[in-house]
C-alpha positions as a Markdown table, in Angstrom:
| # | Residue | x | y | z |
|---|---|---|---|---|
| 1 | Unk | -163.2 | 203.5 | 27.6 |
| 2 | Unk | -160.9 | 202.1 | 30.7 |
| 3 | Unk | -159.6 | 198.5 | 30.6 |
| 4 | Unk | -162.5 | 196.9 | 32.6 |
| 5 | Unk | -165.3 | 198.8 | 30.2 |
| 6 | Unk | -163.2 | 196.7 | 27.4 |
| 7 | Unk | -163.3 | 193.6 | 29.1 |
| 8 | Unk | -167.4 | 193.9 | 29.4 |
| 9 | Unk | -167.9 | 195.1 | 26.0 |
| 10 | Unk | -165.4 | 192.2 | 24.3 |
| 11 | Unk | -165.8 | 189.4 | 26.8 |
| 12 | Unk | -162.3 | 189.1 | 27.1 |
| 13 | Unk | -161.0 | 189.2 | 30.8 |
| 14 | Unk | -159.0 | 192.4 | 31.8 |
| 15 | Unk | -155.4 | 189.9 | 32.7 |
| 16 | Unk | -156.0 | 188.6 | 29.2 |
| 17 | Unk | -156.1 | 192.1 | 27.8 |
| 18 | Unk | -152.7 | 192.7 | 29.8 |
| 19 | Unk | -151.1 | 189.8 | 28.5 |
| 20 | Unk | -152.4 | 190.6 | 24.1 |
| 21 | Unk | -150.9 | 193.9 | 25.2 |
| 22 | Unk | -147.4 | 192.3 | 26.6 |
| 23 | Unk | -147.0 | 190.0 | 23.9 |
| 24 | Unk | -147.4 | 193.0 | 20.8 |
| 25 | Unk | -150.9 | 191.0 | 19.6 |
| 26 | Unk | -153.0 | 194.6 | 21.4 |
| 27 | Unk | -151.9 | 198.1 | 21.2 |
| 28 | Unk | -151.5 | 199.4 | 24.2 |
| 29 | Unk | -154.1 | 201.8 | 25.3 |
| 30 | Unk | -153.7 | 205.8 | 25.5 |
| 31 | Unk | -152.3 | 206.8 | 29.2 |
| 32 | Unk | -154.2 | 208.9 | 31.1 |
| 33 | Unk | -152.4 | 208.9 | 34.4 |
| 34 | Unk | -148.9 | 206.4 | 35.1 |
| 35 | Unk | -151.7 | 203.8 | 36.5 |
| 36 | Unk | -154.7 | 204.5 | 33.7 |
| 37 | Unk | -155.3 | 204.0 | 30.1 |
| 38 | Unk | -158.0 | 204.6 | 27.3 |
| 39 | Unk | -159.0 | 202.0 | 24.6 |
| 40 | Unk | -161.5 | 202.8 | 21.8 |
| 41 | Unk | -163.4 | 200.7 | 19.7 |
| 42 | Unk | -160.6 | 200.0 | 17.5 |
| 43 | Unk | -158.9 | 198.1 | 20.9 |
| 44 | Unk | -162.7 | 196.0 | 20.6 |
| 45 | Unk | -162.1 | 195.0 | 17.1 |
| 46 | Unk | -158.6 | 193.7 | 17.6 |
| 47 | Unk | -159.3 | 191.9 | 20.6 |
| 48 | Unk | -162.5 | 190.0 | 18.6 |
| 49 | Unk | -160.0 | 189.5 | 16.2 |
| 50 | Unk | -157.5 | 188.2 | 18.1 |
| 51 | Unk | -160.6 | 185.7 | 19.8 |
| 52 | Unk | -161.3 | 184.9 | 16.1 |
| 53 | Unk | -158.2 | 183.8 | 15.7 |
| 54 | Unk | -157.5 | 182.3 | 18.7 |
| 55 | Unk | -161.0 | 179.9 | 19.0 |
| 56 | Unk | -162.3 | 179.4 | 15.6 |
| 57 | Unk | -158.6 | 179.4 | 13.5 |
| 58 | Unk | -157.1 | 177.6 | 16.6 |
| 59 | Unk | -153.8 | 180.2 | 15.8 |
| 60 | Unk | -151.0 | 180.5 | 18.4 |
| 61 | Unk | -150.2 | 184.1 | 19.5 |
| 62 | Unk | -147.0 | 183.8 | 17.4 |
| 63 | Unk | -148.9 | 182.8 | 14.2 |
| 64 | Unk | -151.6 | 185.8 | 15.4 |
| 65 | Unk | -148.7 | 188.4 | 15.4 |
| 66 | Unk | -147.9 | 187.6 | 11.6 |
| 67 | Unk | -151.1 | 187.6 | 10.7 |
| 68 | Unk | -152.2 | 191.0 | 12.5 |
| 69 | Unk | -148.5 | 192.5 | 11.1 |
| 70 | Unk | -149.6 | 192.0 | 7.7 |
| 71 | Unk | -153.0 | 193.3 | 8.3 |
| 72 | Unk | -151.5 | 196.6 | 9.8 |
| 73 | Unk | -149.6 | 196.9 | 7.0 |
| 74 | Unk | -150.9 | 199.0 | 4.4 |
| 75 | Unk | -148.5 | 198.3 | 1.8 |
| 76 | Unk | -149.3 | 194.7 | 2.1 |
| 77 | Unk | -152.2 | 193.6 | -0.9 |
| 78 | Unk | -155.7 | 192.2 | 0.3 |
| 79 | Unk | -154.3 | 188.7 | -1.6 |
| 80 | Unk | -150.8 | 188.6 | 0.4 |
| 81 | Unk | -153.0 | 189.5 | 3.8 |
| 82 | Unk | -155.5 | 187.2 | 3.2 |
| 83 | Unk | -152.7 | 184.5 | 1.9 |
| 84 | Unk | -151.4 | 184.8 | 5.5 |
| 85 | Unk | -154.1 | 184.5 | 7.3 |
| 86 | Unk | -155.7 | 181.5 | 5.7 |
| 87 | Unk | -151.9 | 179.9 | 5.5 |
| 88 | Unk | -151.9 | 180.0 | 9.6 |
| 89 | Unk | -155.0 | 178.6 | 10.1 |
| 90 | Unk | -153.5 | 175.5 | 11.3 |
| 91 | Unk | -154.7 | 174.1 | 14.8 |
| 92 | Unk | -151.9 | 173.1 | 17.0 |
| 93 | Unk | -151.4 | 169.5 | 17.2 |
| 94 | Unk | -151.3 | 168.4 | 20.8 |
| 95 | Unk | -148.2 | 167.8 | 22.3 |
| 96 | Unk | -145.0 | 169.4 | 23.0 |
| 97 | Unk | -146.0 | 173.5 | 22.9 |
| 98 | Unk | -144.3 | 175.8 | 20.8 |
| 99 | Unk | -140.7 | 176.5 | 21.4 |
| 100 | Unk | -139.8 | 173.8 | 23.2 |
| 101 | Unk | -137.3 | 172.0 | 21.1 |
| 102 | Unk | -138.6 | 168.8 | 21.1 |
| 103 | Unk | -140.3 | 166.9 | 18.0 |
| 104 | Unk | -143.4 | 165.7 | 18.2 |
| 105 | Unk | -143.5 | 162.2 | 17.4 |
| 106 | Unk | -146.2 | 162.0 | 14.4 |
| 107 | Unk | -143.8 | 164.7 | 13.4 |
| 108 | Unk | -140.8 | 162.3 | 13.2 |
| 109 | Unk | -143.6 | 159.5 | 11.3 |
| 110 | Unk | -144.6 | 162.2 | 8.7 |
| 111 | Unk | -140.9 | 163.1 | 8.1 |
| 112 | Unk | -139.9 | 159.3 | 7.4 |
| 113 | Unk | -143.0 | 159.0 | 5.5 |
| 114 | Unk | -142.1 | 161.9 | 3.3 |
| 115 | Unk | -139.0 | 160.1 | 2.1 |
| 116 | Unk | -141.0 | 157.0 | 0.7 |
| 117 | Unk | -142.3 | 156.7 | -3.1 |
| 118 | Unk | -145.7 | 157.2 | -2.4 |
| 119 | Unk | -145.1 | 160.6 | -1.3 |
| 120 | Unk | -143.0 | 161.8 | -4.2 |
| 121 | Unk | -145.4 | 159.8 | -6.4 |
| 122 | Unk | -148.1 | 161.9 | -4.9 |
| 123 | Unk | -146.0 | 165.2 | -5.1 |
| 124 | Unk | -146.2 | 164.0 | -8.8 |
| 125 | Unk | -149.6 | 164.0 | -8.7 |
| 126 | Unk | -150.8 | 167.3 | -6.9 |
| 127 | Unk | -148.4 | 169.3 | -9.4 |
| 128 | Unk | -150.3 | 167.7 | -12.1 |
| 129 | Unk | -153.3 | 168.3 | -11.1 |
| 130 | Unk | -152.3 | 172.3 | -10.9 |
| 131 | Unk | -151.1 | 172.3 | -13.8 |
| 132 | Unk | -154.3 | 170.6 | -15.4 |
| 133 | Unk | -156.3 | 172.7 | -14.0 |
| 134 | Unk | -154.4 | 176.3 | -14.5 |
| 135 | Unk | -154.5 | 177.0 | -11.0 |
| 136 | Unk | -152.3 | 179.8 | -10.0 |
| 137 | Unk | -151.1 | 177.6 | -7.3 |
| 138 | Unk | -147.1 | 177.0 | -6.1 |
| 139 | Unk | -146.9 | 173.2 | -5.6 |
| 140 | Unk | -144.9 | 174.0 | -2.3 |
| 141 | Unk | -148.1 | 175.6 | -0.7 |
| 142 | Unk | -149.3 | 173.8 | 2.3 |
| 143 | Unk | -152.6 | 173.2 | 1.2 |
| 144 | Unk | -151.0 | 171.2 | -1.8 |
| 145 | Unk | -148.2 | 169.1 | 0.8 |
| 146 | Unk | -151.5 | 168.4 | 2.8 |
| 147 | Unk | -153.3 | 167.2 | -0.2 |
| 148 | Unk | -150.2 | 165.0 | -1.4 |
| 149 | Unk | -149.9 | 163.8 | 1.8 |
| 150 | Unk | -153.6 | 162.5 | 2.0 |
| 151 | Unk | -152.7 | 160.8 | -1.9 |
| 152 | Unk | -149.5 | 159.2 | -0.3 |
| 153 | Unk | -151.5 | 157.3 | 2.1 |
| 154 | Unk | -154.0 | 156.0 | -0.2 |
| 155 | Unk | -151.4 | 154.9 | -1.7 |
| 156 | Unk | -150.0 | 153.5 | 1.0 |
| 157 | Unk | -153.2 | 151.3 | 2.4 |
| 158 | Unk | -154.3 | 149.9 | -1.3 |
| 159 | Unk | -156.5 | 152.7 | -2.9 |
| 160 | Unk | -153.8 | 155.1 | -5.0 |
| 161 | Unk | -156.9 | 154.8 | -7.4 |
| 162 | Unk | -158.4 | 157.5 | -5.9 |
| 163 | Unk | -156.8 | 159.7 | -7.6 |
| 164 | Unk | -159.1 | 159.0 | -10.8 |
| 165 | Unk | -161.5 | 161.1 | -8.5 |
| 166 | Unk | -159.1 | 164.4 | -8.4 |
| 167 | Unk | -160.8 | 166.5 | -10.8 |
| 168 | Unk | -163.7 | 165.8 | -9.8 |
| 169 | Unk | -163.0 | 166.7 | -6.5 |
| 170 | Unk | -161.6 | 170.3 | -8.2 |
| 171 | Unk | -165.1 | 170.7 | -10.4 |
| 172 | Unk | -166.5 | 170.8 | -6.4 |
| 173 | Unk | -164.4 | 172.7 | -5.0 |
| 174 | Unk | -163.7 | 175.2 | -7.7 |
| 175 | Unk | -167.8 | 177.4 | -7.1 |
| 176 | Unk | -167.2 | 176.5 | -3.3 |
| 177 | Unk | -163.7 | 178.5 | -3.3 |
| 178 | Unk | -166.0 | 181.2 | -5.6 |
| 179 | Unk | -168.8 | 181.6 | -2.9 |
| 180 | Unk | -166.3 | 181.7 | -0.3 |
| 181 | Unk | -164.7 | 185.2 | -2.2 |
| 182 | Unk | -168.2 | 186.5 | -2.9 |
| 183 | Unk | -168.9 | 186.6 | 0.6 |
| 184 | Unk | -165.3 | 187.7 | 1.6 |
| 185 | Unk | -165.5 | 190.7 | -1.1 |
| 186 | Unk | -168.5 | 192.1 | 0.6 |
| 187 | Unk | -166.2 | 192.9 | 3.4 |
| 188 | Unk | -164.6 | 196.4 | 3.5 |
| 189 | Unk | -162.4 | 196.5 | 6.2 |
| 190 | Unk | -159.2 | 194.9 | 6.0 |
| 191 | Unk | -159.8 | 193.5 | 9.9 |
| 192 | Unk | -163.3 | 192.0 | 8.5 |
| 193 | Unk | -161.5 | 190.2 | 5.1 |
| 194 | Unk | -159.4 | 188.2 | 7.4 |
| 195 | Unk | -162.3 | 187.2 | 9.9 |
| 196 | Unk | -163.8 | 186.3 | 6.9 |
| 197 | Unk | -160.8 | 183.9 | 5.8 |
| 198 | Unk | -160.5 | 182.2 | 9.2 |
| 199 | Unk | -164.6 | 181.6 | 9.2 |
| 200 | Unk | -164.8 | 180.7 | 5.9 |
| 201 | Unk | -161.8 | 178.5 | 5.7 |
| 202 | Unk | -162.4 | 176.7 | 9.2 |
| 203 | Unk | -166.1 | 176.8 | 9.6 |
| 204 | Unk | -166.9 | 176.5 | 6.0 |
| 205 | Unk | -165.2 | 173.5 | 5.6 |
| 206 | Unk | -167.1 | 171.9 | 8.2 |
| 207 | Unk | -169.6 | 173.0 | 6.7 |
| 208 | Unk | -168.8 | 171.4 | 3.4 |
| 209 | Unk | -168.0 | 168.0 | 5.3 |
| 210 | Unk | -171.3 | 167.9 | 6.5 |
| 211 | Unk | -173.5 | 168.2 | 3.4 |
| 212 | Unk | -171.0 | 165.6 | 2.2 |
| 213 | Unk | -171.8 | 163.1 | 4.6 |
| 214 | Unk | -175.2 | 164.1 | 3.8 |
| 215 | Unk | -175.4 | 163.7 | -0.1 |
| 216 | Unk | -173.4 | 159.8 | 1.2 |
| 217 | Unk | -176.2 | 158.9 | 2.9 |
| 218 | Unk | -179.0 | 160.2 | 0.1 |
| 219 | Unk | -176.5 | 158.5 | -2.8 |
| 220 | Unk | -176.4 | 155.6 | -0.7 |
| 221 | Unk | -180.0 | 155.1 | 0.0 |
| 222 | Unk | -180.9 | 155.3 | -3.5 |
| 223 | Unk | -177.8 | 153.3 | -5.1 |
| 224 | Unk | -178.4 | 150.4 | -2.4 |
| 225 | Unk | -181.5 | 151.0 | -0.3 |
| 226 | Unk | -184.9 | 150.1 | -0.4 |
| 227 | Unk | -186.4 | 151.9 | -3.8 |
| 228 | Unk | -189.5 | 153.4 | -1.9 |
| 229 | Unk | -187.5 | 154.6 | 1.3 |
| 230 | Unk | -184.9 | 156.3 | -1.0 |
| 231 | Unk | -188.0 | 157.9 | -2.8 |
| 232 | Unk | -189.2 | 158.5 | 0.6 |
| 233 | Unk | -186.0 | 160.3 | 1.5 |
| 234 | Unk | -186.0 | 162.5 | -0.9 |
| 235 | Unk | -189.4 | 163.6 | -0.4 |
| 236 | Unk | -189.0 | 164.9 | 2.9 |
């Protein structure tokens, strides 16, 4: 198919598709004549990949390029592709853009933050809670800084006791994380176990924050509301 077929069929505007292909993200298309190329359905895929990444993962182009290199590289396991996709699914904060040289000032609070006790206490904390729990999990990954972080400021505003909820936390998340791999492992391309991360990961979890504002409001009614509305509620 030419370039403007490929626009229609991915919804992706043909000056878009020129700029994926200048910045590596896109193959470039077959040539057919110095002015002309081909694409095939492969060049649909990758560029509803790329979107994938781009709207729902909230990836930069940079982050996309790792991501796509290690899904186009056959030596690379399923686990270290799909380690590096879910690893970059980190929206960009607003602010100074990439490259630019300049930090970002909740960069500069986090940083001084970092050096206080509450974050090595927390630190503390996370690693235990690995270890605890037997999770094959380096306490340098960012999902376990993010998590320390979040205990540091507890800590910081009174409730450090919150902590006592960890594992119970973990005994939630532990069949979530499951039902997230069922559903990846019914993928068979390596292009559709990486949608599946960035889906799962992003959209799942809003997911999961939902029906836990949810279950707040049912626990609620029935630990403090009126008896017969709680009943009420749960009858509907």
């Amino acid at each position: 198919m030419r370039i403007g077929e490929l626009s229609r069929r991915s919804g992706v505007p043909v000056p878009t598709i020129k700029y994926y292909v200048r910045e590596g993200v896109l193959p470039a298309g077959t040539l057919t004549s110095p002015n002309q190329a081909r694409y095939d359905d492969g060049h649909e895929r990758r560029l509803r990949l790329i979107r994938a990444l781009l709207d729902v993962g909230g990836l930069s182009l940079s982050a996309i390029a790792e991501v796509l290199e290690a899904v186009d590289d056959p030596g690379q396991p399923v686990h270290k592709v799909l380690g590096v996709a879910a690893g970059r699914i980190i929206p960009e904060e607003s602010g100074e853009s990439e490259g630019s040289g300049k930090v970002d000032e909740a960069e500069e609070v986090e940083a001084a933050e970092g050096a206080g006790p509450e974050s090595a206490d927390a630190r503390e904390e996370v690693a235990a809670l690995l270890a605890r729990r037997g999770w094959y999990v380096d306490a340098d990954n960012a999902a376990a800084r993010s998590l320390a972080g979040v205990l540091a400021a507890l800590h910081r505003v009174g409730h450090g006791a919150f902590v006592e909820l960890l594992d119970v936390y973990a005994d939630a998340a532990e069949p979530v994380a499951r039902a997230d791999l069922d559903y990846v492992r019914r993928r068979v391309a390596r292009e559709d176990l990486v949608e599946s991360v960035v889906v799962g990961t992003v959209l799942g979890e809003a997911m999961f924050g939902a029906l836990r504002r949810l279950a707040h409001v049912d626990a609620s009614a029935r630990a403090y509301g009126d008896p017969e509305e709680a009943g009420r509620w749960a009858g509907a």
